[in-house]
C-alpha positions in Angstrom: 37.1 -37.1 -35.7 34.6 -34.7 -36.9 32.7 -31.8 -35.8 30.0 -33.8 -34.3 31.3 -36.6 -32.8 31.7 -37.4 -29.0 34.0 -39.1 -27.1 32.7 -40.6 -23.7 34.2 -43.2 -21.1 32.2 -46.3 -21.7 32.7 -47.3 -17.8 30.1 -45.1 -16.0 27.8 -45.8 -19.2 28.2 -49.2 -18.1 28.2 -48.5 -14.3 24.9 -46.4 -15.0 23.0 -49.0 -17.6 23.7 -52.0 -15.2 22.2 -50.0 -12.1 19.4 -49.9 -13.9 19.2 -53.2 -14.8 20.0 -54.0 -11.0 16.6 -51.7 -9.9 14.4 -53.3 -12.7 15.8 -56.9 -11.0 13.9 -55.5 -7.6 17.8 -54.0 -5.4 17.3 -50.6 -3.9 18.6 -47.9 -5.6 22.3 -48.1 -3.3 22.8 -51.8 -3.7 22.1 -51.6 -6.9 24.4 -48.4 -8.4 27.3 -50.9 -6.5 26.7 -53.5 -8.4 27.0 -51.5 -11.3 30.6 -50.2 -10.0 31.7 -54.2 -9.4 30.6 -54.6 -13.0 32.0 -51.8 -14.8 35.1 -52.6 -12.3 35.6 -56.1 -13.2 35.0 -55.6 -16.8 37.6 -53.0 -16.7 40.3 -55.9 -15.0 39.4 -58.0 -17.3 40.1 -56.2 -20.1 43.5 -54.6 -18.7 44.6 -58.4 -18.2 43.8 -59.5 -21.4 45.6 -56.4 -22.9 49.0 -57.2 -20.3 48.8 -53.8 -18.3 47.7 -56.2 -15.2 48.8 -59.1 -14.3 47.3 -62.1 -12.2 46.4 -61.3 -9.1 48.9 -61.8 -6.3 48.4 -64.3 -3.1 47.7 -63.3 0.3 50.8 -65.3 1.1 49.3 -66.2 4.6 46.7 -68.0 6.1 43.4 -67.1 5.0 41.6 -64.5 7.6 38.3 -65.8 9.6 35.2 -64.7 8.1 33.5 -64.0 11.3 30.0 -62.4 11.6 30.0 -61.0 7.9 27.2 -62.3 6.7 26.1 -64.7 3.7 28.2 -64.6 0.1 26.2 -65.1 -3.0 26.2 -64.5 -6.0 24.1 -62.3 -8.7 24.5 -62.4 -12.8 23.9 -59.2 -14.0 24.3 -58.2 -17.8 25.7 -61.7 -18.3 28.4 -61.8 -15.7 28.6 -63.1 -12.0 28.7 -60.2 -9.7 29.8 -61.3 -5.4 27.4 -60.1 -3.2 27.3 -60.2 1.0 24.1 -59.9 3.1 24.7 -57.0 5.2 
């Protein structure tokens, strides 16, 4: 590489650009910097799958636990990709 090249981690670029996107969408400044985590996060699972270092995800191998007072599930697309939120 030469003199004046820099080498970053693309995910908090990512984590940072999609908060951003999140605030200009109209989330508060802490709702939306998590949905940039979950992005940069999912992306990053994604990608390790498709490369083998993870595999699919494992069962719960039970019953399923009682959602109970949490709240409403939705979901948001941000930068192209369906991000689960929870009304808290």
């Amino acid at each position: 590489m030469g003199e004046n090249t820099v080498m970053i981690n693309r995910a908090p670029v990512l984590t940072l650009w999609a908060a951003v996107v999140a605030e200009r969408m109209g989330y508060g400044e802490d709702a939306a910097l998590t949905m940039g985590k979950v992005l940069a996060g999912l992306n990053a699972q994604s990608k390790g799958r498709m490369l083998g270092i993870y595999g699919p995800p494992k069962g719960h191998g039970g019953a399923t636990p009682k959602k109970v007072g949490l709240g409403e599930d939705f979901w948001v697309e941000l930068c192209g990709r369906g991000i689960p939120m929870k009304n808290t």
